[in-house]
PDB file with SEQRES, HELIX, SHEET and CRYST1 records, atoms N, CA, C and O in Angstrom:
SEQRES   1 A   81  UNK UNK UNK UNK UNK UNK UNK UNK UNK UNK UNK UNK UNK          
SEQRES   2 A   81  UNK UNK UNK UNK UNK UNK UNK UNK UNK UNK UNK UNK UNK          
SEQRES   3 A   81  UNK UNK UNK UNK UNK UNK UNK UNK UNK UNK UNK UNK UNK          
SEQRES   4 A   81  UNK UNK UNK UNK UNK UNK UNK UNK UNK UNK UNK UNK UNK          
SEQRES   5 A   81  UNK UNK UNK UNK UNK UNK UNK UNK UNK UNK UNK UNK UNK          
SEQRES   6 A   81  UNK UNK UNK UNK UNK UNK UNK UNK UNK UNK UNK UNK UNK          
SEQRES   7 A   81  UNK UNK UNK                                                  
HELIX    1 AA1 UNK A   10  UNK A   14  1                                   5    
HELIX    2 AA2 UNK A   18  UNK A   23  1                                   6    
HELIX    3 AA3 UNK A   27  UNK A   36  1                                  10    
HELIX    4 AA4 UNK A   45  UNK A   57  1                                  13    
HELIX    5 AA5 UNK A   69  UNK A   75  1                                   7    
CRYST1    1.000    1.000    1.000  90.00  90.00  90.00 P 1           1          
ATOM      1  N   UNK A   1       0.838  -1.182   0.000  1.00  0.00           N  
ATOM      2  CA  UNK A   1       0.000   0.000   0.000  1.00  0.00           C  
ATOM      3  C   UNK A   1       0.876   1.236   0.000  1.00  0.00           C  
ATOM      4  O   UNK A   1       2.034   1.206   0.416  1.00  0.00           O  
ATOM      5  N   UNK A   2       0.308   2.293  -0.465  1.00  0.00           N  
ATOM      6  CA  UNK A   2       0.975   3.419  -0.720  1.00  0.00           C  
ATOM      7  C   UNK A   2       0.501   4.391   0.712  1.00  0.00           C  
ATOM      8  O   UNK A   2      -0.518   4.375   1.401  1.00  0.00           O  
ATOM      9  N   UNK A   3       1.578   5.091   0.761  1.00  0.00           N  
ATOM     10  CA  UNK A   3       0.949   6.331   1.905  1.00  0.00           C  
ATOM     11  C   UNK A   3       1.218   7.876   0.991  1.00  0.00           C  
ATOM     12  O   UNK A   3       1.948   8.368   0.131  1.00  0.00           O  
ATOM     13  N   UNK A   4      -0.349   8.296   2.188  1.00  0.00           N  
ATOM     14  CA  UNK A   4      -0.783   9.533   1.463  1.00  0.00           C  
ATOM     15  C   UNK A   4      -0.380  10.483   2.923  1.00  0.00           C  
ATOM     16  O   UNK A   4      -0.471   9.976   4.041  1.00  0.00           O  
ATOM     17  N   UNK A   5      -0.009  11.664   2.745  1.00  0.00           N  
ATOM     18  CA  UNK A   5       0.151  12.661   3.981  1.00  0.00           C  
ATOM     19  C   UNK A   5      -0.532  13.896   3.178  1.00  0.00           C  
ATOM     20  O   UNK A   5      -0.241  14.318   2.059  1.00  0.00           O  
ATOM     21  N   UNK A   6      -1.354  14.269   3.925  1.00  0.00           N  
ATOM     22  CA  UNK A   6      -2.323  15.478   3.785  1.00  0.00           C  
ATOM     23  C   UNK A   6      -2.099  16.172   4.723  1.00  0.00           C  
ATOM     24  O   UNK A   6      -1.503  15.736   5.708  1.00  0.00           O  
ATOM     25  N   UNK A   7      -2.613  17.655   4.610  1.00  0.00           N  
ATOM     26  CA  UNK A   7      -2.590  18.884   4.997  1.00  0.00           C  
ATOM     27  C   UNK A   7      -3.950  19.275   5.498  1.00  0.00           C  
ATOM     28  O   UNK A   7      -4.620  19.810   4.615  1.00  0.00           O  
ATOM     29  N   UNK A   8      -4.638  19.149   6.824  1.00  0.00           N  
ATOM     30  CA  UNK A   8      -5.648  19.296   6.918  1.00  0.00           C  
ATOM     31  C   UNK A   8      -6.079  20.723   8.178  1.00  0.00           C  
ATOM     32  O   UNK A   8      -5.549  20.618   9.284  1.00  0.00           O  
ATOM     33  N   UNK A   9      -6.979  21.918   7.932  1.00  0.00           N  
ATOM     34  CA  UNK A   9      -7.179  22.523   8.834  1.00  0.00           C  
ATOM     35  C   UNK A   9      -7.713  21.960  10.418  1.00  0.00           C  
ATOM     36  O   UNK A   9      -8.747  21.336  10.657  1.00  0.00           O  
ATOM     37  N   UNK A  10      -6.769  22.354  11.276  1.00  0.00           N  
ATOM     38  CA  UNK A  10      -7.221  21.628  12.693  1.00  0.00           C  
ATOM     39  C   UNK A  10      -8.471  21.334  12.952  1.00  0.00           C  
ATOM     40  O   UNK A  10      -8.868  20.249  13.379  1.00  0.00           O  
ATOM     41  N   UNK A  11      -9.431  22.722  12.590  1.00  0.00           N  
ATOM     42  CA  UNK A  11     -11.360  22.312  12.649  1.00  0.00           C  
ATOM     43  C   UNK A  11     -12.106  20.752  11.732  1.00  0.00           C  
ATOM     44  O   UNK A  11     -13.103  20.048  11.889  1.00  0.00           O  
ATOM     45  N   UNK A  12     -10.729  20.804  10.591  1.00  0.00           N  
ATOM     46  CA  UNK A  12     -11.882  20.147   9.955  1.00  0.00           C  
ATOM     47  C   UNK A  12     -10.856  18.870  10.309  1.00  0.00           C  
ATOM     48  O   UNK A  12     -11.285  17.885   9.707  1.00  0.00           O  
ATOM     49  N   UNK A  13      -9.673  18.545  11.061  1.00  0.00           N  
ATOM     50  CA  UNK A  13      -9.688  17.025  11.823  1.00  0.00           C  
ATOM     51  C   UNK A  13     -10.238  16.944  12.859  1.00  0.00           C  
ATOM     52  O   UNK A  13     -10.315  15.775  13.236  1.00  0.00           O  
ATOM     53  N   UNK A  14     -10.656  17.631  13.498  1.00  0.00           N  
ATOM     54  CA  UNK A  14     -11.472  17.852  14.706  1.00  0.00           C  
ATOM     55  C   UNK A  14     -12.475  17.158  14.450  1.00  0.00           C  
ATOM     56  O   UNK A  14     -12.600  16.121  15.101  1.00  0.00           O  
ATOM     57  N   UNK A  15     -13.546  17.513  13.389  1.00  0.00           N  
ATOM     58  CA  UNK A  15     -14.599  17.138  12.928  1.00  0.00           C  
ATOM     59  C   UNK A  15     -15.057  15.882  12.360  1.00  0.00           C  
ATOM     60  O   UNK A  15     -16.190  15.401  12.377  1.00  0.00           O  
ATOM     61  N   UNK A  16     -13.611  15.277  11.678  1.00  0.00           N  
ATOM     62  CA  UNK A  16     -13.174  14.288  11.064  1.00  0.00           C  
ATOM     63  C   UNK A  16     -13.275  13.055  11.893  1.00  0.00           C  
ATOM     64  O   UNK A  16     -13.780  11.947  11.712  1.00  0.00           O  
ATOM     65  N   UNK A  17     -12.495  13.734  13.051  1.00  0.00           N  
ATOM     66  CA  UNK A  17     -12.305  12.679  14.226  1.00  0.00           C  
ATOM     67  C   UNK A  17     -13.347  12.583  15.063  1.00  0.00           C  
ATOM     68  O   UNK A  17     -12.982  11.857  15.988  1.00  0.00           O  
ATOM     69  N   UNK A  18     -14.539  12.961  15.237  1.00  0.00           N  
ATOM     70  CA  UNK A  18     -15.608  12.626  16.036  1.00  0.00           C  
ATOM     71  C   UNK A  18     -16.005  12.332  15.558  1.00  0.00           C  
ATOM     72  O   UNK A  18     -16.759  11.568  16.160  1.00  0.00           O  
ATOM     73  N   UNK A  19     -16.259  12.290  14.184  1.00  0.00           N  
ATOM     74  CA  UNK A  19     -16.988  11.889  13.034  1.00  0.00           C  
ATOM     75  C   UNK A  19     -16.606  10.009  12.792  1.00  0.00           C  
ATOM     76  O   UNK A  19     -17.361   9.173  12.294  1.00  0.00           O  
ATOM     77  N   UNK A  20     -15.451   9.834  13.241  1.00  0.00           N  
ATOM     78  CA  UNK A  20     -14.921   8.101  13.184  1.00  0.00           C  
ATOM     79  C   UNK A  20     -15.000   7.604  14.421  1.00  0.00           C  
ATOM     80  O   UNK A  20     -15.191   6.390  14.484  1.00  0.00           O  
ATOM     81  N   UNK A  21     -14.862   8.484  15.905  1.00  0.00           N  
ATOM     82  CA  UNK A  21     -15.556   7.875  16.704  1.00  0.00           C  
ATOM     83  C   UNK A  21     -16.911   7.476  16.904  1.00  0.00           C  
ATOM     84  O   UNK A  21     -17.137   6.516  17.641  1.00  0.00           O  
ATOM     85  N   UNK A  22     -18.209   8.328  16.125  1.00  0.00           N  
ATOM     86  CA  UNK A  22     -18.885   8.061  16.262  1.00  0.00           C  
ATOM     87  C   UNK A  22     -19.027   6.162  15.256  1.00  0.00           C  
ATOM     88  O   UNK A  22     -19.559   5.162  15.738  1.00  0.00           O  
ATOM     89  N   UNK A  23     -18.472   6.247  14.084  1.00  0.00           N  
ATOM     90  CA  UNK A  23     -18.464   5.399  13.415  1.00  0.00           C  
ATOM     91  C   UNK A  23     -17.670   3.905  14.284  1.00  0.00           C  
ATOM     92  O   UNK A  23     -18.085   2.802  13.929  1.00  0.00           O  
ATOM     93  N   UNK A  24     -16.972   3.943  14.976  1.00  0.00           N  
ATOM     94  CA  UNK A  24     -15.895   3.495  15.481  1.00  0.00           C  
ATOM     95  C   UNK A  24     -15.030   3.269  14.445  1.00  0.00           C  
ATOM     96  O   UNK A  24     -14.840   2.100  14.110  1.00  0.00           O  
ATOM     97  N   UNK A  25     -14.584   3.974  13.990  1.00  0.00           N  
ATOM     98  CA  UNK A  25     -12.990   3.829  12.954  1.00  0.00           C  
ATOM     99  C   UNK A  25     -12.874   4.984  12.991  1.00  0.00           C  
ATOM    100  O   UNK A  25     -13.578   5.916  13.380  1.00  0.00           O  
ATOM    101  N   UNK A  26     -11.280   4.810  12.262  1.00  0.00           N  
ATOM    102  CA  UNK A  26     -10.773   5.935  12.178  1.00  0.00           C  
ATOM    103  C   UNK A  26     -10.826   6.814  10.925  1.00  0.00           C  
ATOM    104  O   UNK A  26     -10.947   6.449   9.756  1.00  0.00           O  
ATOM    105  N   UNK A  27     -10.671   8.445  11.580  1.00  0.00           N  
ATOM    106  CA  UNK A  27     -10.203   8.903  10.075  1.00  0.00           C  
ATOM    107  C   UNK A  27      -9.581   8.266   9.051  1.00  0.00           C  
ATOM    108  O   UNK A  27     -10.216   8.701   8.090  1.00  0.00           O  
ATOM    109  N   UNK A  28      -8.844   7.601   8.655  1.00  0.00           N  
ATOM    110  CA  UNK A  28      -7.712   6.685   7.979  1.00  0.00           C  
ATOM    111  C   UNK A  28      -8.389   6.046   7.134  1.00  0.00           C  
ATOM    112  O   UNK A  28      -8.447   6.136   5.908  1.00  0.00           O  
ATOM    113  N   UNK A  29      -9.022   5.240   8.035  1.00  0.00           N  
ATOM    114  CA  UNK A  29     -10.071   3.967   7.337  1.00  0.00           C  
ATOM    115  C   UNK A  29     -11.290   4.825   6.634  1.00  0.00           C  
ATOM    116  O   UNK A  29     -11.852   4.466   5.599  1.00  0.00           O  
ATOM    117  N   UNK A  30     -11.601   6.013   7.369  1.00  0.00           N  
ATOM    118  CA  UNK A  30     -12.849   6.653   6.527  1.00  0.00           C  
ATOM    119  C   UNK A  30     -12.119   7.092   5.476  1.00  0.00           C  
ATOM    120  O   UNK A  30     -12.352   6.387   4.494  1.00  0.00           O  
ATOM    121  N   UNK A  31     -11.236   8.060   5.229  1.00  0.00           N  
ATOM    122  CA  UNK A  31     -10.544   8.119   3.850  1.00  0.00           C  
ATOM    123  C   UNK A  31      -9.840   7.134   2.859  1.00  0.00           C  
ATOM    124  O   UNK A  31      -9.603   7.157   1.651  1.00  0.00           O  
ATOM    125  N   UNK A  32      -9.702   6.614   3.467  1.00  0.00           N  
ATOM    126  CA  UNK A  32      -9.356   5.019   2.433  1.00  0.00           C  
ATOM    127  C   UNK A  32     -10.753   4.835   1.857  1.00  0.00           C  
ATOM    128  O   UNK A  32     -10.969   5.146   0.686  1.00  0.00           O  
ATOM    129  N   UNK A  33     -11.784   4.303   2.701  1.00  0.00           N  
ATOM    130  CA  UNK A  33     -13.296   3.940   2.220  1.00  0.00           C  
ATOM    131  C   UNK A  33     -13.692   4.761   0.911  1.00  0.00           C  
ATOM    132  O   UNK A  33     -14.091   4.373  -0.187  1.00  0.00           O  
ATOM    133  N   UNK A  34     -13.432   6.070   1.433  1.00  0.00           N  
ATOM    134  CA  UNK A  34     -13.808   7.370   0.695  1.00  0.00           C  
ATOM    135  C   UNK A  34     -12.932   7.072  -0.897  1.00  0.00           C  
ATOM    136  O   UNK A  34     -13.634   7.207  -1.900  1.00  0.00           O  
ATOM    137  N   UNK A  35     -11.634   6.730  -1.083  1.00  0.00           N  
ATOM    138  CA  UNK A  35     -11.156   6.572  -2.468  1.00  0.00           C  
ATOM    139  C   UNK A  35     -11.302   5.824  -3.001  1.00  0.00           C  
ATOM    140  O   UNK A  35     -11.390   5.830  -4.229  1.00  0.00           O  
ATOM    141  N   UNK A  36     -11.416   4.530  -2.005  1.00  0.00           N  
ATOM    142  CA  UNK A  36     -11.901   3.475  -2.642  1.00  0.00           C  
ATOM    143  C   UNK A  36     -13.049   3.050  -3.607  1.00  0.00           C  
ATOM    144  O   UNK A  36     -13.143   2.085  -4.365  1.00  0.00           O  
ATOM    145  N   UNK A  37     -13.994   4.208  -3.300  1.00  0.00           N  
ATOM    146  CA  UNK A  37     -15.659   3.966  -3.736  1.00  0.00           C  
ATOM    147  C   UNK A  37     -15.666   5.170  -4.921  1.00  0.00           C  
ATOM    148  O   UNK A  37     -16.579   5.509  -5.674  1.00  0.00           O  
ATOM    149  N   UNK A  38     -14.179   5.722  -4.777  1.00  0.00           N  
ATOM    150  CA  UNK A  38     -14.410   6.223  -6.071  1.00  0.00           C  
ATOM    151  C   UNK A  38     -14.114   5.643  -7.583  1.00  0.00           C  
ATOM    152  O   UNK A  38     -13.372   4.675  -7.749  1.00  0.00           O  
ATOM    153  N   UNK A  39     -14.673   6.230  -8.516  1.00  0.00           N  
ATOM    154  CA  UNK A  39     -14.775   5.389 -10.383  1.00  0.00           C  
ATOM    155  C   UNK A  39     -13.232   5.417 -10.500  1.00  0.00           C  
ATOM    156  O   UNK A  39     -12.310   6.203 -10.279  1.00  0.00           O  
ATOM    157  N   UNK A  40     -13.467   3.842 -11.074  1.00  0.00           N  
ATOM    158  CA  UNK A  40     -11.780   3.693 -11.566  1.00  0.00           C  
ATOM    159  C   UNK A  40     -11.796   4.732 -12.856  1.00  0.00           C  
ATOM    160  O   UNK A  40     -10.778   5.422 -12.917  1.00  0.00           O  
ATOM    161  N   UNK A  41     -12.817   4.974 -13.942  1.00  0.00           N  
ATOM    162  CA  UNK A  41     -12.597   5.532 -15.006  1.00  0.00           C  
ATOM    163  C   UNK A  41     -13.873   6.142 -15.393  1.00  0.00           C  
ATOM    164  O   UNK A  41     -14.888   5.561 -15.008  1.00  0.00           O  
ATOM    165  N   UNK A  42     -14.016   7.341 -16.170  1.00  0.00           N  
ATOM    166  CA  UNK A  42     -15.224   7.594 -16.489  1.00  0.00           C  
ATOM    167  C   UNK A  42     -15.628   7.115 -17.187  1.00  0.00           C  
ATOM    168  O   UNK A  42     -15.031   6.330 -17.924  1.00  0.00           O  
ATOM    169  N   UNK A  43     -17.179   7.481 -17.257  1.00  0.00           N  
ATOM    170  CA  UNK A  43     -18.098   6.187 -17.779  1.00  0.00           C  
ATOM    171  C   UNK A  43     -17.895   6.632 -19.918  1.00  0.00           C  
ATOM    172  O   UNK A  43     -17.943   7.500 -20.789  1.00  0.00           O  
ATOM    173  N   UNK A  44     -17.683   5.309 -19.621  1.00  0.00           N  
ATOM    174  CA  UNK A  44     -17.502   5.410 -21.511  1.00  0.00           C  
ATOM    175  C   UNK A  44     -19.307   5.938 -22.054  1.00  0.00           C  
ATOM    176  O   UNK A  44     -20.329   6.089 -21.383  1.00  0.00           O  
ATOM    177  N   UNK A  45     -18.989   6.124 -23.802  1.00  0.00           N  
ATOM    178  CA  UNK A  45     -20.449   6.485 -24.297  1.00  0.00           C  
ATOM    179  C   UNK A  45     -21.045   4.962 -24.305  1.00  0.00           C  
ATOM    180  O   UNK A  45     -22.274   4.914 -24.361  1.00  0.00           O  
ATOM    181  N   UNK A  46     -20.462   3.906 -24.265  1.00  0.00           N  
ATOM    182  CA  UNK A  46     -21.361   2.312 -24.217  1.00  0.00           C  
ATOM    183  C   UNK A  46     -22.085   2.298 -22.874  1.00  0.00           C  
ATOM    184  O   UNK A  46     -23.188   1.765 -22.751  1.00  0.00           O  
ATOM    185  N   UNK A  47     -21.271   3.053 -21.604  1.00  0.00           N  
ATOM    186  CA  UNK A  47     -22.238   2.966 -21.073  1.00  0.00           C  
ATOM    187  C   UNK A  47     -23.326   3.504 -20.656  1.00  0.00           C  
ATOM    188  O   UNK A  47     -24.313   3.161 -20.005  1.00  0.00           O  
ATOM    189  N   UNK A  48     -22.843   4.638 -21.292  1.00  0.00           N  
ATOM    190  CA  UNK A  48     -24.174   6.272 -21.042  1.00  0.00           C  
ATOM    191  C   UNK A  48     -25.393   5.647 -22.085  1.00  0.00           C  
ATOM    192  O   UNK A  48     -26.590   5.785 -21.836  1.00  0.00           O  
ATOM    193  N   UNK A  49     -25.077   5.221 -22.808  1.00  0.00           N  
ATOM    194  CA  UNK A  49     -26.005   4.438 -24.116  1.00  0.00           C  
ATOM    195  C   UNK A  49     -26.897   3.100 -23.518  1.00  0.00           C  
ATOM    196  O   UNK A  49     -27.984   2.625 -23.846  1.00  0.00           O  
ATOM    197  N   UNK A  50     -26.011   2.778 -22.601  1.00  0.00           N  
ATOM    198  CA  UNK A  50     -26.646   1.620 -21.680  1.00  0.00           C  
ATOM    199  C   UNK A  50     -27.416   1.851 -20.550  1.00  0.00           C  
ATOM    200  O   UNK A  50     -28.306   1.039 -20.295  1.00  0.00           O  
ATOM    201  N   UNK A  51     -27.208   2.973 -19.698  1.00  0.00           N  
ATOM    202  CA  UNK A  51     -28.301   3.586 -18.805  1.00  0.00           C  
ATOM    203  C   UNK A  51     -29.090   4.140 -19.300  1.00  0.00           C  
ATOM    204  O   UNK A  51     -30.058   4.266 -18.550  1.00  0.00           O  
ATOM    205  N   UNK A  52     -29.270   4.747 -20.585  1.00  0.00           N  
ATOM    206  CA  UNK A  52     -30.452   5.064 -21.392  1.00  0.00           C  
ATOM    207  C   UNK A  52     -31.356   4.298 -21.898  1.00  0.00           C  
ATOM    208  O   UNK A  52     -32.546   4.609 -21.931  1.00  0.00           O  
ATOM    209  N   UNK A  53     -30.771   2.961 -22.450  1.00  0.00           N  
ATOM    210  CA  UNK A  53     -31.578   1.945 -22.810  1.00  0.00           C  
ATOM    211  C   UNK A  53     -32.278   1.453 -21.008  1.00  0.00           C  
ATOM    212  O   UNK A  53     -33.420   1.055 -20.778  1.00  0.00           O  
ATOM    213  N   UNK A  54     -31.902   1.522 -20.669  1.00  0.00           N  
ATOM    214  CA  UNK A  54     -32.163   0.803 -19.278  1.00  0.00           C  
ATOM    215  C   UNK A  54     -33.256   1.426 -18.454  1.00  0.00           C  
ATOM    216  O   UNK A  54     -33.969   0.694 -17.767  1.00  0.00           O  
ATOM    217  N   UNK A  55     -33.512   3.266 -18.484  1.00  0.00           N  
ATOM    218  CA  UNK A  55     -33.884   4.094 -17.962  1.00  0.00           C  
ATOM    219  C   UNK A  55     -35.099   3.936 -18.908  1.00  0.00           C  
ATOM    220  O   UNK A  55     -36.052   3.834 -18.135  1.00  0.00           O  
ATOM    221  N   UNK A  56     -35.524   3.868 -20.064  1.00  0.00           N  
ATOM    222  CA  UNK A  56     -36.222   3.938 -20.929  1.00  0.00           C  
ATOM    223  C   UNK A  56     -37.255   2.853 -20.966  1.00  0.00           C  
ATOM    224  O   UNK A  56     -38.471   3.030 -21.034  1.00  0.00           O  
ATOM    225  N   UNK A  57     -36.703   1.860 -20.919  1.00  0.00           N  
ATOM    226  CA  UNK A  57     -36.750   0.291 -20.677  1.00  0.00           C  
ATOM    227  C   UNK A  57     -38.068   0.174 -19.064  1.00  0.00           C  
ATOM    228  O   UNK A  57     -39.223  -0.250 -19.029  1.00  0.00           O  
ATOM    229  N   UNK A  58     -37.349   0.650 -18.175  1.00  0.00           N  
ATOM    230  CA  UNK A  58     -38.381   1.184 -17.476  1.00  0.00           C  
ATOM    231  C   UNK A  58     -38.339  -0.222 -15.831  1.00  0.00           C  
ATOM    232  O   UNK A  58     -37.570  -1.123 -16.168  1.00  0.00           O  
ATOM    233  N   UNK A  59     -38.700  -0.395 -14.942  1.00  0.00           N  
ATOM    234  CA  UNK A  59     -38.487  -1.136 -14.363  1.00  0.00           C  
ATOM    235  C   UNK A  59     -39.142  -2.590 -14.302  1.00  0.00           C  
ATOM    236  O   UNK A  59     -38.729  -3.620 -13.768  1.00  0.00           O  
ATOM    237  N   UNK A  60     -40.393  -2.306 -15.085  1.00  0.00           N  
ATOM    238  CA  UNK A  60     -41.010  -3.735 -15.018  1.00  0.00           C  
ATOM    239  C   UNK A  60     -40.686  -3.947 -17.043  1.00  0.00           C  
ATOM    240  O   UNK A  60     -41.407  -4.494 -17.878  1.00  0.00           O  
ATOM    241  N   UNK A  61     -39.633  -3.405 -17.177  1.00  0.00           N  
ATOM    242  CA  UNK A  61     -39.527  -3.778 -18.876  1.00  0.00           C  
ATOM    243  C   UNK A  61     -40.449  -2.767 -19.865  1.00  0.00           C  
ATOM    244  O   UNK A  61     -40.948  -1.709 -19.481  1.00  0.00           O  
ATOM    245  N   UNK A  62     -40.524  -3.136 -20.759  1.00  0.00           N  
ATOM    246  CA  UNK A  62     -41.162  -2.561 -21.951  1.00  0.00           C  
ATOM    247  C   UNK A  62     -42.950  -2.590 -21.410  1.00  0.00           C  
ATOM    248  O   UNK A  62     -43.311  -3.576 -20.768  1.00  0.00           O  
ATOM    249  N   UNK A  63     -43.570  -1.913 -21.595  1.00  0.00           N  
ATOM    250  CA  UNK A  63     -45.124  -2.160 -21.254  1.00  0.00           C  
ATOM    251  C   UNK A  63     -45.453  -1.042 -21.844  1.00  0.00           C  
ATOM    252  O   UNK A  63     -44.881   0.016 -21.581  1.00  0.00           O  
ATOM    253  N   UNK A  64     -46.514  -1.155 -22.801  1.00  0.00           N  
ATOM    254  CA  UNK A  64     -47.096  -0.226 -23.659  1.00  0.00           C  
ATOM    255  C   UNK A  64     -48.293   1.012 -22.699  1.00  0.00           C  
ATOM    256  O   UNK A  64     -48.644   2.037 -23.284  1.00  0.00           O  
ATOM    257  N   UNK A  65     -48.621   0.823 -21.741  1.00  0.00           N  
ATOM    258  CA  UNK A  65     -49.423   1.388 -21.184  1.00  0.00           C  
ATOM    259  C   UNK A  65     -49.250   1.117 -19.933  1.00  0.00           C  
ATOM    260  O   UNK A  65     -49.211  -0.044 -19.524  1.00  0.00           O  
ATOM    261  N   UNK A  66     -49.077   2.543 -18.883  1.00  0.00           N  
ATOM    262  CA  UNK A  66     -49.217   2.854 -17.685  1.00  0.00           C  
ATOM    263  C   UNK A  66     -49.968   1.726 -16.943  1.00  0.00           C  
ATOM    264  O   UNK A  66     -51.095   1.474 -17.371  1.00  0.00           O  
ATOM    265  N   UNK A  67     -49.489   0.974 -15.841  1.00  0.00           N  
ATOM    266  CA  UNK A  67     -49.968   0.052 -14.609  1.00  0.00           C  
ATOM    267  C   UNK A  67     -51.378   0.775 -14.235  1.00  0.00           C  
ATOM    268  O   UNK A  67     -51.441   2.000 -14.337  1.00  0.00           O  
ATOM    269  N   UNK A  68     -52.509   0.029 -13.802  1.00  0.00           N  
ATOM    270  CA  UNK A  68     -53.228   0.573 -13.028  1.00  0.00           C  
ATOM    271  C   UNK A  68     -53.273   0.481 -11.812  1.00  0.00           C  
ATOM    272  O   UNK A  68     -52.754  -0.561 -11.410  1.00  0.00           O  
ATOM    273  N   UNK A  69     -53.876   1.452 -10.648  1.00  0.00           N  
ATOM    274  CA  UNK A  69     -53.982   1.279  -9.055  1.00  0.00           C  
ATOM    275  C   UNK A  69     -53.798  -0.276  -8.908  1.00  0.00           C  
ATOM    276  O   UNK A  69     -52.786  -0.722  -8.369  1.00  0.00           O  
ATOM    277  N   UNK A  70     -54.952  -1.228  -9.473  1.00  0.00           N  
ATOM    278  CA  UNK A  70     -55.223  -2.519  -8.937  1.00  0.00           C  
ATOM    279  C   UNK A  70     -54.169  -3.312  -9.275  1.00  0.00           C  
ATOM    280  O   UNK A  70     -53.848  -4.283  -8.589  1.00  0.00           O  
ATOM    281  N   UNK A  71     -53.390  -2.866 -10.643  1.00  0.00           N  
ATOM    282  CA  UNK A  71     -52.625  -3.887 -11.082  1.00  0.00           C  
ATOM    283  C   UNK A  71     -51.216  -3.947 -10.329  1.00  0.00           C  
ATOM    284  O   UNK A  71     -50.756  -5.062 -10.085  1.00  0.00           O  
ATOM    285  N   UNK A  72     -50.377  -2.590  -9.878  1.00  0.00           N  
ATOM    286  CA  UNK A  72     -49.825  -2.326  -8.941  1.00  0.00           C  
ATOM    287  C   UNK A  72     -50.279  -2.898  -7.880  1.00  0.00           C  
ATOM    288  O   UNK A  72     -49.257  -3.359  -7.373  1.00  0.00           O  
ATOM    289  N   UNK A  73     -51.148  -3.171  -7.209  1.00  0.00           N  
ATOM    290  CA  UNK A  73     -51.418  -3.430  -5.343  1.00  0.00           C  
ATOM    291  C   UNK A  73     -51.232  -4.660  -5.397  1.00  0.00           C  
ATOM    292  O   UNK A  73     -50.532  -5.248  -4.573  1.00  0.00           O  
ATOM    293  N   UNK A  74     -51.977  -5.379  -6.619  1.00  0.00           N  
ATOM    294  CA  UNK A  74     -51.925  -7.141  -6.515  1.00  0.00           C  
ATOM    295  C   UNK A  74     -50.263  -7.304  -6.928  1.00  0.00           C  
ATOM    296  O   UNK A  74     -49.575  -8.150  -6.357  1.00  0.00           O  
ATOM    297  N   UNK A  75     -49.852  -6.646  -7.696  1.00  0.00           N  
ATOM    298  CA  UNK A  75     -48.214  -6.806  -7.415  1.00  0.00           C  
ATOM    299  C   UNK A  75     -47.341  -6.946  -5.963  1.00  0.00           C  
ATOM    300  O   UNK A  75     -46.533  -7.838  -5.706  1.00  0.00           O  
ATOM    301  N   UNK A  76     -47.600  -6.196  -5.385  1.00  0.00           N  
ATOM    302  CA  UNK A  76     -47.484  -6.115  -4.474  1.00  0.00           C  
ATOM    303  C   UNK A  76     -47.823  -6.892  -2.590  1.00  0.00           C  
ATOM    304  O   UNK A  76     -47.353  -6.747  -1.462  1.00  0.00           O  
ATOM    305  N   UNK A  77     -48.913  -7.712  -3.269  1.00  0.00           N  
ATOM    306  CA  UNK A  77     -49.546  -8.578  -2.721  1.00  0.00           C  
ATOM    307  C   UNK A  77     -49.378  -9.998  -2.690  1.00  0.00           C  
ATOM    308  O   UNK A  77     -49.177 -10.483  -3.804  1.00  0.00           O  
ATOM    309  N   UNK A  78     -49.402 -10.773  -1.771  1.00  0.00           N  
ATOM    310  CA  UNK A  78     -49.272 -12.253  -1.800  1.00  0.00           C  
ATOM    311  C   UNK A  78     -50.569 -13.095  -1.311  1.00  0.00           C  
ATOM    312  O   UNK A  78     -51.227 -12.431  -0.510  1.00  0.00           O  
ATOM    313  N   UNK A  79     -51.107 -14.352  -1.569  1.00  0.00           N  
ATOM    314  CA  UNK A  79     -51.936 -15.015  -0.978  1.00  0.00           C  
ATOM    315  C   UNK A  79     -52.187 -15.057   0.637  1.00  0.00           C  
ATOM    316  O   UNK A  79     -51.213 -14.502   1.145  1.00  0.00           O  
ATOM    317  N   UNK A  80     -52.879 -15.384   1.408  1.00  0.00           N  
ATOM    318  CA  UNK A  80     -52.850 -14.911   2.692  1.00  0.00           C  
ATOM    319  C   UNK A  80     -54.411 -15.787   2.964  1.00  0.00           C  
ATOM    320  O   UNK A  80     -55.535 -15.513   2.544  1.00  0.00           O  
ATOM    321  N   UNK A  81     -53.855 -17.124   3.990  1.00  0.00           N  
ATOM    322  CA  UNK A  81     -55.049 -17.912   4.065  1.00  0.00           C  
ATOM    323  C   UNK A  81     -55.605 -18.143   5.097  1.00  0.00           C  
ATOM    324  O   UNK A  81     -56.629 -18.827   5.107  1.00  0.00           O  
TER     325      UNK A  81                                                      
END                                                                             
């Protein structure tokens, strides 16, 4: 692993650090977490093209016409004897 040394205003390790006690970890581990969860690379156009198809697409798939109240609730619903 590589080490990082930062420059941080005293208020905002102050803040930092109650902030990982409350978590129980440390600052350290919260900034590690923090780079970690960042994008290895930005998102190519295959995949901006792919959350569009996807967004469009819709969550129950392709369906030509809007769910109704009833058809939604019984979705939602199971047998019950």
């Amino acid at each position: 692993m590589a080490t990082l040394t930062i420059t941080l205003d005293p208020e905002v390790l102050q803040t930092a650090q109650r902030e990982a006690e409350i978590r129980h970890t440390s600052v350290e581990d919260m900034l590690s977490d923090y780079l970690r969860g960042l994008p290895k690379a930005p998102p190519t156009d295959e995949d901006i093209e792919e959350l569009i198809r996807l967004i469009d697409e819709g969550p129950l798939g392709t369906i030509d016409r809007p769910l109704t109240r009833e058809e939604i609730y019984a979705e939602r619903t199971w047998p019950r004897s």
